[in-house]
N, C-alpha and C positions, 0 to 999 in steps of 0.2 A: 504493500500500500504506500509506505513511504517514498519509492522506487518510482512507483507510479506518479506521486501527487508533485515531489520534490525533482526528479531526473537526479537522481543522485553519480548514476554509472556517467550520464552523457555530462556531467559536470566535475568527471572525474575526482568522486569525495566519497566519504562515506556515512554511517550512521554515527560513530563515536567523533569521528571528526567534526561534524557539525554539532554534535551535543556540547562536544568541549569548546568550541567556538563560541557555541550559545553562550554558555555560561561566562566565556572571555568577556561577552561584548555586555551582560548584565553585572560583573562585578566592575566593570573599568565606569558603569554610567549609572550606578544605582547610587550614586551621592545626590541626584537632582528629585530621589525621595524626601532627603533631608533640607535641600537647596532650595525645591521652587514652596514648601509650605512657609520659608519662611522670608522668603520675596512676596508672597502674596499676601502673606500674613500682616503685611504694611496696610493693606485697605482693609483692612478688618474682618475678614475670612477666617474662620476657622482653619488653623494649621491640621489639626488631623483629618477633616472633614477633604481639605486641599491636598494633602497623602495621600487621601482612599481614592480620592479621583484622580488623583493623578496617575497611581496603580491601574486602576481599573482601564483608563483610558488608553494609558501605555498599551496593557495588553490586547486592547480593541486596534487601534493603530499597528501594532506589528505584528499583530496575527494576518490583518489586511495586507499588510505589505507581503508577509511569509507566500500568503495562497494566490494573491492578486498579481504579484511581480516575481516572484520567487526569487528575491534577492534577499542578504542576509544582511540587512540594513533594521537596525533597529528605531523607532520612535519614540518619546516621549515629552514633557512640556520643554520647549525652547528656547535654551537661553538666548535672551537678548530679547525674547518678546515677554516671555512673564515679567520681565522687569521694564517694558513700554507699557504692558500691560496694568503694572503697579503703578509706577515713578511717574510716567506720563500722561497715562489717560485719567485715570483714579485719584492721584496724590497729584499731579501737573495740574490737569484741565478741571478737577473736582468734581467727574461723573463718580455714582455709586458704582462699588463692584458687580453688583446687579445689571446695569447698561452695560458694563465692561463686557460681560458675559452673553447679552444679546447681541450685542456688536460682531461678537467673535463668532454664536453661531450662525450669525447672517453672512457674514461674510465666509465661513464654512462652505454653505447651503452652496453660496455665488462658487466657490472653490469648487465642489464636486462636479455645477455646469459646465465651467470652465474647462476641469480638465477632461468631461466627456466630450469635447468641444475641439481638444488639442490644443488648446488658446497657451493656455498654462507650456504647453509643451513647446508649442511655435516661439515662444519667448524665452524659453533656457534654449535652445539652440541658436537665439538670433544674438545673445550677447557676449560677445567676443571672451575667449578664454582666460586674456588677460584680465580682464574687468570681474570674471568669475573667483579667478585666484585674489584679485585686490577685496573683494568684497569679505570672501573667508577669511584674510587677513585681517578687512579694519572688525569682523564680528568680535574677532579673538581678542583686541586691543577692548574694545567695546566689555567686552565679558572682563573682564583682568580688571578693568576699571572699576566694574560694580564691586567686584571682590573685595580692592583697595578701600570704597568706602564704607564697606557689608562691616567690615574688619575694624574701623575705623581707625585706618592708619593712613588715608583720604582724606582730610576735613578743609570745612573753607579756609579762606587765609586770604592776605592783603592780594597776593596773585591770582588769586581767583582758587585752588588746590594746593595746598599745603601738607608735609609730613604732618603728624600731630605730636603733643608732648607728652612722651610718654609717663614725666614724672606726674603730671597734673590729673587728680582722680586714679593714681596706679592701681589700686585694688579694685579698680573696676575697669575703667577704658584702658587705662594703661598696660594692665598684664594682658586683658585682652588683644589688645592689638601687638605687643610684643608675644604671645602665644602663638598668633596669626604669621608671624614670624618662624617661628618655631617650626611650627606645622607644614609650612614652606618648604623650608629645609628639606625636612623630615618627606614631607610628598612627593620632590625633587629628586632626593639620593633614592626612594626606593622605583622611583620612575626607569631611574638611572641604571640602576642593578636588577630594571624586567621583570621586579615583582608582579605575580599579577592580581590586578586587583588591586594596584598603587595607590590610586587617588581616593579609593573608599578606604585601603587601610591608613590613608594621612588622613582623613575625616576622624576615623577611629581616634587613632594615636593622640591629638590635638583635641579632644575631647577628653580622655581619659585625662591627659597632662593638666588639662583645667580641674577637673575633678580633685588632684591630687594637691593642685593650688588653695583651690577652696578648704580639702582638710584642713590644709598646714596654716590655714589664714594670711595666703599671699590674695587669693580672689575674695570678694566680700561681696556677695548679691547687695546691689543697688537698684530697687524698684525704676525709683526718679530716673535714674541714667541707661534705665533700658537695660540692666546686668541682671539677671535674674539668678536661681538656682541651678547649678549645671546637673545636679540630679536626677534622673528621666525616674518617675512615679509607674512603680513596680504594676502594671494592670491591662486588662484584657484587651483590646481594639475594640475602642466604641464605635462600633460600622454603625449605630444610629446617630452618628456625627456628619453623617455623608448625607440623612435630608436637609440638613442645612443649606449644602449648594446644589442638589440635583433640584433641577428641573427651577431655578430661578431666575434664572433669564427671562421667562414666563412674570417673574412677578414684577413686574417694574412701574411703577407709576408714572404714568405717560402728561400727568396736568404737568410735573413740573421738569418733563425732558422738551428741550424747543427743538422740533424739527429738522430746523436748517442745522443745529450743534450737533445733534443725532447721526445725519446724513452723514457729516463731518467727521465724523468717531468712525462710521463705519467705512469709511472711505478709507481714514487713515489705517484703521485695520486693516484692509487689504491692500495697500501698497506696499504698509509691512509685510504683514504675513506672504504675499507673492514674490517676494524679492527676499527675504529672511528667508523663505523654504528654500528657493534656488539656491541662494548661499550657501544656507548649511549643508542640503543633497549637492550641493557642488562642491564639498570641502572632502562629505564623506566620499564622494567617487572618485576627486583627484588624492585622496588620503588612502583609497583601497585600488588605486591607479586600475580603474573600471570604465574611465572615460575613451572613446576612441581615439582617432587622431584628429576629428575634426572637434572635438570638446564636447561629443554627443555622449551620454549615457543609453544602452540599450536599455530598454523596457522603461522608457523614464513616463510615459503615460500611465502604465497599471500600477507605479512607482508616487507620482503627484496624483494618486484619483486615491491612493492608500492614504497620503499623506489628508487629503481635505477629507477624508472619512474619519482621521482620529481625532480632527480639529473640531467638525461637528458635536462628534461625541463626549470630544471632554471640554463643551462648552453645554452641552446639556448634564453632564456631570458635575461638573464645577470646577474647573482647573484652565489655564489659560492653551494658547495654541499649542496641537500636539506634531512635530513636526521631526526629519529624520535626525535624528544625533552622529557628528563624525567622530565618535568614541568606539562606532561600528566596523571601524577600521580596526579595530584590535581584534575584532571576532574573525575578520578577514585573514590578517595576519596570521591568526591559530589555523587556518585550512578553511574558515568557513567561505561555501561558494554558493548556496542554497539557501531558499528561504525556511530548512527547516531552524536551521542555526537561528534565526529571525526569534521561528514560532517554541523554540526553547526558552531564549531572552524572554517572549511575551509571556510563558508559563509562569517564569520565573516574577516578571512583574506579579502576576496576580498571588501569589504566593506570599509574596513579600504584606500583603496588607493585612497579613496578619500581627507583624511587627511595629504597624504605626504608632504608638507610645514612643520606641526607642526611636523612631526617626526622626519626630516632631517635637522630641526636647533636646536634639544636637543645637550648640549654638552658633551664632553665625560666623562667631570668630573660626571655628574647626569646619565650616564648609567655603570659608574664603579662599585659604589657600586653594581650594580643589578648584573654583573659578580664575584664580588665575594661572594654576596649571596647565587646563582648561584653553586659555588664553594664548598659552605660550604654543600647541597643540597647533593650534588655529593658525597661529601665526607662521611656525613654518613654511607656511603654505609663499613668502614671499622668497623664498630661493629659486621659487618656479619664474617667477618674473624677469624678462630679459631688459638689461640697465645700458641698453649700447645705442650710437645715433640713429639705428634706423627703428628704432623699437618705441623713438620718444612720446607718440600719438597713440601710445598704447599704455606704457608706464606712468605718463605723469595723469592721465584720468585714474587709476586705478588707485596712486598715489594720491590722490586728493579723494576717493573712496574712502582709502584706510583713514586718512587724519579726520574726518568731517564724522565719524561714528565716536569715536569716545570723543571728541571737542563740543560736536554738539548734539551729545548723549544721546545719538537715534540712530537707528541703523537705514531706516529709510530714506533721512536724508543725507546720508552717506551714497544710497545706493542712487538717489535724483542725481548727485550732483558727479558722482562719475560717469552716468549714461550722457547726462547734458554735455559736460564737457570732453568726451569722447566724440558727440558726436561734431561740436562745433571746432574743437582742435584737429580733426580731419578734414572737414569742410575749409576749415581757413589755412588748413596746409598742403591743399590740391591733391587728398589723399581720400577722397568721397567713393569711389569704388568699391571703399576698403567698410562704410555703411552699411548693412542691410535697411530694405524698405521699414522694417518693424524697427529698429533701433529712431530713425527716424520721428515713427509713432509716439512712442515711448517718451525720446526728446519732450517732442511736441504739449504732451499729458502733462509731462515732470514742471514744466514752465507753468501750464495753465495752475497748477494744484497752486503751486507757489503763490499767482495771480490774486487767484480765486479762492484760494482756501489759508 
């Protein structure tokens, strides 16, 4: 049956091989059980409730992927969008996480059209590979960032980001963010030495080392300063935590959402999310060198129709966009070629929620380092990039990609202003040939939003 449903033979793998991959690509990304409850947890969401769903939807998302694409590309919530999702719509613009959540499963809905449409697909093919690799790049910078302030070793300052002072509040901000340090290290060297399973054991480790702070009375839970108990409370998974957000998107009181701000939300939702998913599936493929030579991915329709299926879902669940993770390049690496390796990872999601206690009282100081891990991951990705005179209308868009996402904390408009200036830096260097008609489009959109929105 596996044989049948996976091609194991014609994909030259096997059964253990893909099991053990599975399991690679669930221990290298199971820290964004502990990471997106507690980015969402900024608008006022339930952390465990945000767990279960997040669980649940992972495994909805990469089972789709497993049977739909048979690639062994794992999904789950996004980084870079649960924190748009947080930071900018909710805490920025001041919508309830309730609209957040409407937004997300409408532009879902629009996703699935799309990509039964090919729309979604005609556009990862029309933007040049350079622009693909600079985008995965500014994500990683982007994610590294949020880490820096998750951690607070980020904080405002006369230049606009400043280190912080460690001595000032040390038994609370200060050991925290010198812990977040630690942890660094610590997630680093076993990166390094191919542990596997790195980045969830520096979660680990950078956790327990707080724990061991707080005994000795180096850490002092501070309510006021946001330092709480690093103690995770010994008890079952309240799965009745999970009606909290299922199905409330539905509940939104529409006297005091305006329309036109509405429209506005959900628009921005999908520039993100259409241009975030290509990123991230363009990081996982160039990170599991799966792209062709024209920078096509095979299967990338029943691939983008899996992805807007687990966004839907875990926006009628309650967790933000669920989208492909490049952490599935490690399952890769272990021999996975199949989407059973996928649908192991998504087992494993649903498995895991039964541990939600332990994951939603990690602090955010022990899930910082793994974001910028995370980051560094992502960023690789600019050795691909050619830095020589005939390459310059390719590098310097890409390169104002990367810097325009962590400078101004969005990944979307990271992704406007590389297409913009891609395509006008070729146009004004008699290198228009080098355009597709759809980049063009795209251009043309990127300017109106700006306009108009």
């Amino acid at each position: 049956m596996l044989e049948k449903v996976f091609k194991l033979s014609e994909n030259k793998t096997n059964v253990k091989t893909e099991v053990v991959a599975g399991l690679t690509t669930f221990m290298t990304m199971a820290y964004i059980l502990a990471v997106n409850p507690s980015i969402l947890g900024a608008t006022g969401m339930n952390p465990t409730a945000v767990m279960l769903a997040t669980a649940l939807a992972s495994f909805i998302g990469t089972a789709a992927m497993a049977l739909l694409a048979n690639l062994p590309f794992a999904l789950s919530a996004g980084m870079g969008l649960n924190a748009y999702f947080a930071y900018t719509v909710c805490l920025g613009y001041g919508y309830s996480w309730q609209v957040a959540l409407l937004a997300v499963l409408i532009e879902g809905v629009i996703f699935i059209i799309l990509s039964l449409t090919s729309v979604r697909e005609a556009i990862f093919n029309a933007i040049p590979l350079s622009l693909k690799r600079g985008v995965s790049v500014g994500i990683g910078l982007f994610i590294a960032f949020i880490g820096l302030q998750n951690a607070g070793l980020c904080v405002d300052g006369a230049t606009l980001v400043a280190l912080t002072d460690f001595t000032a509040n040390f038994t609370s901000k200060g050991i925290s963010a010198l812990l977040c340090l630690i942890g660094l290290f610590i997630t680093a060297a076993l990166y390094i030495k191919k542990v596997p399973g790195s980045i969830l054991v520096g979660i680990l480790a950078t956790w327990i080392l707080g724990m061991l702070c707080q005994v000795i009375g180096l850490y002092v839970p501070n309510v006021e300063l946001g330092c709480y108990s690093l103690f995770p409370t010994m008890a079952m998974t309240d799965f009745t935590a999970l009606g909290e957000t299922v199905g409330q998107c539905f509940k939104v009181d529409f006297s005091v959402v305006k329309p036109l701000e509405f429209v506005v939300v959900i628009f921005a939702f999908l520039f993100v999310d259409i241009f975030d998913t290509l990123g991230t599936l363009i990081g996982v493929a160039t990170k599991a060198d799966m792209l062709d030579e024209q920078g096509r991915l095979p299967a990338v329709k029943p691939a983008l129709l899996a992805d807007a299926i687990g966004t839907t879902a875990g926006a009628l669940l309650g967790t933000s966009t669920i989208t492909t993770f490049v952490e599935s390049a490690s399952g890769v690496a272990a021999g996975g070629r199949t989407g059973l390796a996928a649908m192991v990872t998504g087992v494993l999601f649903l498995l895991s929620m039964l541990l939600a206690p332990i994951f939603t009282a990690i602090p955010s100081f022990a899930t910082a380092p793994a974001l910028i891990m995370v980051g560094y991951l992502m960023f690789t990705g600019i050795s691909q990039l050619k830095f020589d005179e005939d390459s310059l209308t390719d590098t310097i868009p890409a390169y104002l990609a990367i810097l325009a996402m962590p400078l101004f904390y969005s990944i979307s408009e990271g992704i406007s202003i590389g297409i913009i200036s891609y395509v006008v830096l070729n146009v004004a260097t008699g290198k228009a040939k080098k355009v597709t008609p759809l980049m063009y489009v795209l251009c043309v959109l990127f300017i109106l939003k700006y306009i108009f929105l």
